[in-house]
Each structure stands twice: as structure tokens, then as C-alpha cells.
C-alpha positions as CSV (number, residue, x, y, z in Angstrom):
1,X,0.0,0.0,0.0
2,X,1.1,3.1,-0.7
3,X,2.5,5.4,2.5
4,X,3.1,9.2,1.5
5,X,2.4,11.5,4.1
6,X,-1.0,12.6,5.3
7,X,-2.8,15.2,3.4
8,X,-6.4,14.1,3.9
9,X,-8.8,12.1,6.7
10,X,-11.5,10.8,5.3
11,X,-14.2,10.0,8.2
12,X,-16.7,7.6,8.1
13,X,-19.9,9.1,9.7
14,X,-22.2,6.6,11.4
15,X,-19.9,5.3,14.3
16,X,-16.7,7.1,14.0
17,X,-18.3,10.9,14.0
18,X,-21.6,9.6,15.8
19,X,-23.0,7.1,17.7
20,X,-25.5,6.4,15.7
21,X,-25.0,2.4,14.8
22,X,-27.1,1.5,18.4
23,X,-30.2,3.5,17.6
24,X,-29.9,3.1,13.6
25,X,-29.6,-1.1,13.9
26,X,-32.6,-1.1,16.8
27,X,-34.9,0.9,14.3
28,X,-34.0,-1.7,11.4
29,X,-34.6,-4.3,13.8
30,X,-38.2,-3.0,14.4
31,X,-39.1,-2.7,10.8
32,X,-38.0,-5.4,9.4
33,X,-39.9,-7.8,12.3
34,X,-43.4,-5.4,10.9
35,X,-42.0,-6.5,7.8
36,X,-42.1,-10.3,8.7
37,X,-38.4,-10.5,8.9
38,X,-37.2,-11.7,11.9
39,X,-33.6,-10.3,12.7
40,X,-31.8,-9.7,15.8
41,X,-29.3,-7.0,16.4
42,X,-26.0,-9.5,15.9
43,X,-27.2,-10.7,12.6
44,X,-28.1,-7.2,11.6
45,X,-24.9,-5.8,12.4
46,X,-23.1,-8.4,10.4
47,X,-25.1,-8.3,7.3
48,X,-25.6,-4.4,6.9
49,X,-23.2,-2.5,9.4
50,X,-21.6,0.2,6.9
51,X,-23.4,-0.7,4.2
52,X,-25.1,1.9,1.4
53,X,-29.0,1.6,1.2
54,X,-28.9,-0.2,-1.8
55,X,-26.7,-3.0,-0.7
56,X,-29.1,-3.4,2.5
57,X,-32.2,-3.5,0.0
58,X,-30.5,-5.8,-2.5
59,X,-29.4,-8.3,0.6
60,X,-33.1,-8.3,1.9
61,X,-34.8,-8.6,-1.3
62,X,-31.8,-11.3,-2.8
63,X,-31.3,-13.4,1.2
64,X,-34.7,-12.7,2.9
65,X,-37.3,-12.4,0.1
66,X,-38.5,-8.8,1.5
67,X,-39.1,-5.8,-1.4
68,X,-37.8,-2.6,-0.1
69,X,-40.5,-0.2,-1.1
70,X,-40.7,3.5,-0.5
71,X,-43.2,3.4,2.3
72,X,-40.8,0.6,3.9
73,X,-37.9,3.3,3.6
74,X,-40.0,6.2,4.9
75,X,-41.8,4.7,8.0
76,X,-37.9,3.6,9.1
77,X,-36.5,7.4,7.9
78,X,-39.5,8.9,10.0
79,X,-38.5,6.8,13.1
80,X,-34.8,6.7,12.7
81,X,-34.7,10.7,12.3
82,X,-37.1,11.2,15.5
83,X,-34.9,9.3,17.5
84,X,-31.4,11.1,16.0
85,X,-32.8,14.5,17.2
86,X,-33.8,13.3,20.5
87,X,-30.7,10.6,21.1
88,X,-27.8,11.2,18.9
89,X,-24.2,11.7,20.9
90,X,-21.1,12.8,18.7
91,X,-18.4,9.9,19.3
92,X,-16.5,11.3,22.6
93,X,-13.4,13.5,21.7
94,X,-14.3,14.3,17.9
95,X,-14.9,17.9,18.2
96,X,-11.3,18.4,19.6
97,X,-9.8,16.0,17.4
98,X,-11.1,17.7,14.6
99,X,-10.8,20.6,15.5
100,X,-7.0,19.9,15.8
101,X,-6.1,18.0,13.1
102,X,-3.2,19.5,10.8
103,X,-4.1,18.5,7.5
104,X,-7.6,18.8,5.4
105,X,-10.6,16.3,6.4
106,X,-14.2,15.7,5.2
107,X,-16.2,13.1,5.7
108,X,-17.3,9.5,3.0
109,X,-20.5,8.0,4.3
110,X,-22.6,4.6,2.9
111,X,-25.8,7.2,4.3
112,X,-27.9,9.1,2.2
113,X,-26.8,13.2,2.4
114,X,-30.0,14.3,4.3
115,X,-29.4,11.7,7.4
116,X,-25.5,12.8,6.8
117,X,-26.5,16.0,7.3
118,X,-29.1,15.9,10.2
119,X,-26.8,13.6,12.1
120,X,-23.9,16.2,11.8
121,X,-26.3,19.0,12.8
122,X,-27.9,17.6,15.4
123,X,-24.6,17.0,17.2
124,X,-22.5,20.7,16.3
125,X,-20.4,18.7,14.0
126,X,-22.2,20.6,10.6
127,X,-20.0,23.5,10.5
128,X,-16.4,21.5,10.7
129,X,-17.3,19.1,7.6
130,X,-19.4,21.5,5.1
131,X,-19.3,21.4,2.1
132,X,-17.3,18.7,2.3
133,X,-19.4,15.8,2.5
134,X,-19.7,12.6,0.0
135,X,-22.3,10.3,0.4
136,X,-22.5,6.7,-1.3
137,X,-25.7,8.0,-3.4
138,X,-22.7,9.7,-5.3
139,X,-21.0,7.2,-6.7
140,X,-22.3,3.5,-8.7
141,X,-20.9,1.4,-6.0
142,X,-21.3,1.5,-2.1
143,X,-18.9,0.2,0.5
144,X,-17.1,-2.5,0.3
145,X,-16.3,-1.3,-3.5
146,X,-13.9,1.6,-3.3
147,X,-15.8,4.1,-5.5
148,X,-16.6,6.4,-2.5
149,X,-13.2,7.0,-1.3
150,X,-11.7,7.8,-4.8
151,X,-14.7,10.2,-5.5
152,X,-14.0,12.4,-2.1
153,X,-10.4,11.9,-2.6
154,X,-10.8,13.7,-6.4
155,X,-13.2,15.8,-5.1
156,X,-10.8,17.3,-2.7
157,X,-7.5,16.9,-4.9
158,X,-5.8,14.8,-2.8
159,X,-4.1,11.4,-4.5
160,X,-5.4,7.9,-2.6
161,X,-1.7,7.9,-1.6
162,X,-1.9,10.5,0.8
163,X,-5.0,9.6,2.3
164,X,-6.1,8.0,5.9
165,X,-9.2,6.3,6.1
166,X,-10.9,6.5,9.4
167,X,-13.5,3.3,9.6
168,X,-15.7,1.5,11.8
169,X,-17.2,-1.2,9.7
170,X,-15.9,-4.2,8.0
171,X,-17.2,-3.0,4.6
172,X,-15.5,0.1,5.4
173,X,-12.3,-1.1,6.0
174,X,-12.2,-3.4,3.2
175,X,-13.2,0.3,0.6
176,X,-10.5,1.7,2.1
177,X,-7.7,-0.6,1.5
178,X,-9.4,-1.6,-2.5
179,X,-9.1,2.3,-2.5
180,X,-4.9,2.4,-1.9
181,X,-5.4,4.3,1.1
182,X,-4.3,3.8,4.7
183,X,-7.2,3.0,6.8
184,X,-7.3,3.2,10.7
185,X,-10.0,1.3,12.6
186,X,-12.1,2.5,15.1
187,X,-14.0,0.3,17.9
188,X,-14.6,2.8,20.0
189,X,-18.7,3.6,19.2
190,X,-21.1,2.0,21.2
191,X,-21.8,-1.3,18.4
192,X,-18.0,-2.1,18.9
193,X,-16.9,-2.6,22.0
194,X,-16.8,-6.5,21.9
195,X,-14.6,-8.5,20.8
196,X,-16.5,-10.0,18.0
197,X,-16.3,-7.1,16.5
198,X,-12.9,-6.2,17.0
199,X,-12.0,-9.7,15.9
200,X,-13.7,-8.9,12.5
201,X,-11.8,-5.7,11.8
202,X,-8.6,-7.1,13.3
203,X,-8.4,-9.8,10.3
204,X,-9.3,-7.5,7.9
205,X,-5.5,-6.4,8.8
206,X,-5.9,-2.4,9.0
207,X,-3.3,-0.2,9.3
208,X,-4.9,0.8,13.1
209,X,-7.0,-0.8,15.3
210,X,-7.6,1.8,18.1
211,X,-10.8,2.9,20.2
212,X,-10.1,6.3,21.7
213,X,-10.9,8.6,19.1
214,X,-8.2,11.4,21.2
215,X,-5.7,9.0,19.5
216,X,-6.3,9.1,15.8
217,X,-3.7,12.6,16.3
218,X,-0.7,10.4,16.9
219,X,-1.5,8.1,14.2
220,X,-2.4,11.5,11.3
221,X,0.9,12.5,9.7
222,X,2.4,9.2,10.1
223,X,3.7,7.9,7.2
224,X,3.2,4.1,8.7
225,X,1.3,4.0,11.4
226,X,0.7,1.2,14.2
227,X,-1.9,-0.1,16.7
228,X,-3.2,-2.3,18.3
């Protein structure tokens, strides 16, 4: 992989900016029981953690039988959004660490731009990452296909080279390094603090496996950076 020095953090959003992944999975959960599909939080995590909204529809209508339909996707955005205003923490540290970092940043996510957007807001994140926010209905592929991270990378001039890749997910993780970037994991939202996850992104061998956000600063700038 290549290792020129940082110019560039790309940020995940669900999980690594906010905490989202509890509250986003349990509202899934719901639906898809109402739905007749009977999923528990494990098995949901696995199949669509990081995922774009096409993937998730194309697993459930390909693995489960169940067509996605728009009043399917609006019920769950009603409910999911209700519970973002009233529930949504920013991951703890990320408004320093931001706020610090020495080189440029923006954020790649598998969500659709509104819930990008409504998550950053609701947690005073908004103002640190516009306008520079990419969201997989940008690009042909979703996560784990690396389309997303080449687009925000070209979008903000920076070669794949120079970029870090800060990830939560599986799918994420394996964007990142198709992508030729540097990717740091992060277990340190609420969804990953076991070790089944941390097992899952371990043997995806990332560049970082860390899980106090306050320590992505170390790790920005190194050329090739190390963690456990």
C-alpha cells in the first residue's frame, strides 16, 4: 500500500463521528420484524453494518425475500430521524480532534446526504465538515467497493496515496484498503466494544485498530502508522 504522508482524513460518519449504529440497527430491527423478517441485532450488524442503502435493500430482497418499497424506507427514515434529534451523541473526543487535526478532512459515508447531514447537525459537527461531504448515493458502488473513497479523494484533490481512512465497519475497511489508502479502525462507538467485533476488523489487517478517538492525532501524519 502506498504510505506518502497525510494530506487528507476521510471520516466515516455513522460510528466514528456519531454514535448512531445503536439507535440506527434497533430501528431496522423494528421494521424489518413489521416487515415479517425476523432479525436480531447480531445478525443485523453483520449483514448491513456500513453498508449503502442499496446494498441493504438488495441483501433483503436477494437473502430474505423482502421488497424494499418506499413506504418501507419512509416509515424507518421517519422513526430513525425522531430518534437522531432526540438521542444522537457525537463519538466522545471528535470535536477536539477535529478541530485539531493539521491537514484537510471531510467526511465519506454509505448514508444518504439528508441523514448525513441531520446527524452532523444535530450533534455541532455541521459546520467543521461542510461542504465537504460525499455520500455513497454519489458514486455506482457502495462500500465495500472503493468508488466512494476515490470520488472524495478527487473531489478534494488529494491522490489515494496520501489519504487516511478513518472506519468503523468491515465493509469500510475493506473500501479503504481496495481504495490504496491507509485505513485506521475505530471500535470505540457503542456497536463495537466486543470482541466479536474487534476480531472482525482485526483480520481484515488495518493499518490501526484503536478505540479512543483522542488518539487518531498520533497516528495523522504518520507515514506508517501502528496499533493495536
Amino acid at each position: 500500500m502506498a504510505a506518502g504522508p497525510t494530506e487528507l482524513v476521510i471520516f466515516d460518519c455513522d460510528g466514528v463521528l456519531v454514535d448512531s449504529e445503536p439507535i440506527s440497527l434497533a430501528v431496522l430491527v423494528d421494521a424489518l420484524d413489521v416487515a415479517g423478517v425476523s432479525m436480531d441485532a447480531t445478525e443485523a450488524t453483520e449483514r448491513f453494518l456500513g453498508k449503502s442503502l442499496k446494498s441493504m435493500s438488495d441483501i433483503l430482497h436477494d437473502d430474505y425475500g423482502l421488497a424494499v418499497d418506499a413506504p418501507f424506507l419512509e416509515g424507518m427514515r421517519k422513526t430513525l430521524y425522531a430518534r437522531f434529534r432526540e438521542e444522537l451523541q457525537p463519538i466522545d473526543g471528535i470535536r477536539q480532534v477535529v478541530d485539531a487535526l493539521p491537514v484537510s478532512f471531510c467526511v465519506a459515508s454509505s448514508s444518504q446526504p439528508e441523514r448525513i447531514r441531520l446527524s452532523l447537525s444535530v450533534t455541532g459537527l455541521i459546520d467543521r465538515f461542510e461542504p465537504n461531504i460525499f455520500s455513497a448515493t454519489m458514486v455506482r458502488n457502495g462500500k465495500p467497493a472503493p468508488d466512494l473513497f476515490l470520488h472524495a479523494s478527487r473531489a478534494m484533490g488529494i491522490s489515494p496515496g496520501s489519504c487516511v481512512v478513518v472506519e468503523d465497519s468491515p465493509a469500510g475497511v475493506m473500501a479503504a484498503k481496495a481504495a490504496g489508502m491507509r485505513v485506521l479502525a475505530f471500535a470505540g462507538g457503542s456497536h463495537a466494544r466486543n470482541a466479536r467485533h474487534r476480531a472482525a476488523l482485526s483480520s481484515l489487517e488495518p493499518d490501526v485498530l484503536f478505540d479512543d478517538m483522542r488518539d487518531l492525532l498520533q497516528f495523522v501524519g504518520e507515514e506508517n502508522p501502528t496499533g493495536t
